[in-house]
Backbone as CSV, one residue per row, in Angstrom:
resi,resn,N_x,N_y,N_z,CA_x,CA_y,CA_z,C_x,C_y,C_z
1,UNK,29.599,195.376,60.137,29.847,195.792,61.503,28.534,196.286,62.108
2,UNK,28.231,195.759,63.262,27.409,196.627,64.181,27.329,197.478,64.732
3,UNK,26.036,198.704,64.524,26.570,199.673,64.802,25.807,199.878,66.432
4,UNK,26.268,200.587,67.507,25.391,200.805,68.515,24.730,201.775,69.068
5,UNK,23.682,202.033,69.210,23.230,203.547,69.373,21.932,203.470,70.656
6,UNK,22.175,204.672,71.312,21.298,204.443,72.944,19.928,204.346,72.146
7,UNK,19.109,204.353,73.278,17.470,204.186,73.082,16.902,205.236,72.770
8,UNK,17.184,206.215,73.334,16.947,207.940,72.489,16.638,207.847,71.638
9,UNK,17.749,207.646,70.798,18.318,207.543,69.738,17.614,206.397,68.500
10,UNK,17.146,205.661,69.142,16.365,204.677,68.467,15.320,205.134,68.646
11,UNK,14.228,205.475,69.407,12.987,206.022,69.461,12.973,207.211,68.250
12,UNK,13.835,208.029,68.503,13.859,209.085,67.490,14.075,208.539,66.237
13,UNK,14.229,207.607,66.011,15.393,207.676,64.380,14.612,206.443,63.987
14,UNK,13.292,205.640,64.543,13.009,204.488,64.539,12.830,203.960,62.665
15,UNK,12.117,205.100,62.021,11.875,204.378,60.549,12.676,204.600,60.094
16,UNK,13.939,205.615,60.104,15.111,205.348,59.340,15.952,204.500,59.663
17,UNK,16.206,204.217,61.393,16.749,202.455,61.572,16.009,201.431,60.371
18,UNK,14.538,200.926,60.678,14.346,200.419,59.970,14.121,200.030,58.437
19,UNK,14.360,201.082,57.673,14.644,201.179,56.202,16.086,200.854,56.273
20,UNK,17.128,201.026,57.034,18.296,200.430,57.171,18.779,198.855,57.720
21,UNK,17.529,198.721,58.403,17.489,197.296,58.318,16.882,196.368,57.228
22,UNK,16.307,196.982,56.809,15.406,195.936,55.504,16.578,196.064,54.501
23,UNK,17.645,197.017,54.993,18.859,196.896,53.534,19.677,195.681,54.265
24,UNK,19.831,195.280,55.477,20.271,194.461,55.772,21.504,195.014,57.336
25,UNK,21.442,196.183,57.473,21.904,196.308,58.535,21.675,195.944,59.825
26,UNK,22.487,196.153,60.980,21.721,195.286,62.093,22.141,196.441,63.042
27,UNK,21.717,196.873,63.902,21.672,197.816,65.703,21.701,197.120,66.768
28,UNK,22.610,196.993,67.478,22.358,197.364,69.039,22.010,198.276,69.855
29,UNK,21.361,198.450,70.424,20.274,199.313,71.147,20.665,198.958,72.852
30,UNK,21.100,199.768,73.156,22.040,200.205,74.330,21.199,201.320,75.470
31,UNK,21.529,200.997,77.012,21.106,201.350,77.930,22.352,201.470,78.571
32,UNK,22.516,203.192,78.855,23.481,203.638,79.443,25.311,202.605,78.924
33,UNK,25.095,203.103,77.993,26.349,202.260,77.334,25.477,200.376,77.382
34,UNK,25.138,199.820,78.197,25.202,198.562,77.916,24.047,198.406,76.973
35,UNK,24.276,196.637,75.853,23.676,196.699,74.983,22.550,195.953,75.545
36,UNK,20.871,196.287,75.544,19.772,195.648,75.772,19.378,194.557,74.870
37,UNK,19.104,195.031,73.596,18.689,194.882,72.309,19.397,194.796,71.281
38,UNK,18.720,194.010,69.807,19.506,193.927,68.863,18.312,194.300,67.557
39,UNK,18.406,194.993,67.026,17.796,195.041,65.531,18.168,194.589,64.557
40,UNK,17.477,193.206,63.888,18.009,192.959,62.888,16.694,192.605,61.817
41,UNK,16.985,192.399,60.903,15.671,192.053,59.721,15.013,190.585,60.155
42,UNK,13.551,190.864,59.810,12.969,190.149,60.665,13.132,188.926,59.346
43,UNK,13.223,187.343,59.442,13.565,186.313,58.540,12.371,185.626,58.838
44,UNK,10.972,185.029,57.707,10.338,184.579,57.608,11.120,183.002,57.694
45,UNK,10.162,181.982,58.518,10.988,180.569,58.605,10.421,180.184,57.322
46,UNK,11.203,179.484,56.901,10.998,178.379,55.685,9.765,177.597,55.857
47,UNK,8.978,177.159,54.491,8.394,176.055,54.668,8.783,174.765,54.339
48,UNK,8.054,173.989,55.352,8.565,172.387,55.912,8.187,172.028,54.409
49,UNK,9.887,170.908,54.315,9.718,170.095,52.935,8.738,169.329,52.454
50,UNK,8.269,169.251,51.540,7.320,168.271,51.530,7.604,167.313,50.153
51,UNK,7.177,166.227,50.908,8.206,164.622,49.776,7.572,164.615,48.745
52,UNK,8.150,164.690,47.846,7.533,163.940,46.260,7.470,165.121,45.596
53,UNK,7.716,166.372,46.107,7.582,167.909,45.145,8.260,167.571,44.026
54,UNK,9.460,167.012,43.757,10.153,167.257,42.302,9.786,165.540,41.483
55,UNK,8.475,165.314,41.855,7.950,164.119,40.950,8.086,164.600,39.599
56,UNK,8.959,164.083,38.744,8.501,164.055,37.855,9.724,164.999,37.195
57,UNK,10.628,165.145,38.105,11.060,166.241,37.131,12.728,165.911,36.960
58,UNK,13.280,164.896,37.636,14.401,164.159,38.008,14.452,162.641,37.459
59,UNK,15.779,162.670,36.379,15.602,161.746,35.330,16.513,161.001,36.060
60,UNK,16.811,159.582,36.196,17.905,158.482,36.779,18.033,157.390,35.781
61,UNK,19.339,157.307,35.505,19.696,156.630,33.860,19.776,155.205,34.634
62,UNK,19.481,153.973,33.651,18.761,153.313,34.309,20.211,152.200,35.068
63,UNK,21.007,152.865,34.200,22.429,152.528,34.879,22.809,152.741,35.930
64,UNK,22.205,153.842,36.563,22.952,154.195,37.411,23.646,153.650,39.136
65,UNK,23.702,152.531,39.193,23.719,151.784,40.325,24.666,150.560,40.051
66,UNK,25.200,150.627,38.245,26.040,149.518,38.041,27.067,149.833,38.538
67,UNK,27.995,148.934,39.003,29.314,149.362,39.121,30.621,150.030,38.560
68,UNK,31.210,150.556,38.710,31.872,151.751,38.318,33.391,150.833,37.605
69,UNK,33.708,151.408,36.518,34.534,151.001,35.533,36.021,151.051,36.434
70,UNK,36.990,149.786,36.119,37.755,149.594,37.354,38.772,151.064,37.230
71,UNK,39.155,151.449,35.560,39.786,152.653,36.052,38.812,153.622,37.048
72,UNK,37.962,154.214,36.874,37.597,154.937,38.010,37.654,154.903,39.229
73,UNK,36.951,153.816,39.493,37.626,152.887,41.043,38.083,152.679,41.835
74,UNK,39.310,152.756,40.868,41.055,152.363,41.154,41.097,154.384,41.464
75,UNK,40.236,154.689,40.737,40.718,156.581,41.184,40.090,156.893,42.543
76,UNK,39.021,156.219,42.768,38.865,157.212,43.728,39.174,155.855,45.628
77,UNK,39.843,154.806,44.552,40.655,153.707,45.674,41.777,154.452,46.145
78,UNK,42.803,155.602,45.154,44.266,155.689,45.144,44.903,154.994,44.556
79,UNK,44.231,153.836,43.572,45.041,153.470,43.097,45.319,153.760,41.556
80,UNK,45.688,152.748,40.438,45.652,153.194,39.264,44.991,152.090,38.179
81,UNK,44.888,151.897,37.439,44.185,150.917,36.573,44.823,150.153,35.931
């Protein structure tokens, strides 16, 4: 749940908001009752994938592209064998 608390209130209380955000809590930060702002933990973006990283480490049996045994087939047809 979010909790909401005026700007006062955030100016004053600012590093214990934020030790409560790095636990994962989040604030709205409010002007005269309405909410301005939001505090939440700041999320580093991901880095962009890059192709061929798991060279080498991903085995593919050399089967794997034959066709599938008719009971199975037939399982995932609905039907039966």
């Amino acid at each position: 749940m979010t909790v909401q608390i005026n700007i006062h209130e955030a100016k004053t209380h600012l590093s214990k908001l934020l030790i409560k955000v790095e636990e994962g809590e989040e604030f709205v930060i409010a002007r005269a009752g309405m909410p301005v702002a939001r505090l939440i933990p700041f999320a580093l973006p991901s880095l962009p994938r890059k192709p061929g990283s798991a060279a080498g480490q991903i085995v593919m049996s050399p089967d794997f592209d034959d066709p599938l045994p008719e009971d199975i087939l037939a399982a995932f047809e609905g039907g039966s064998a």
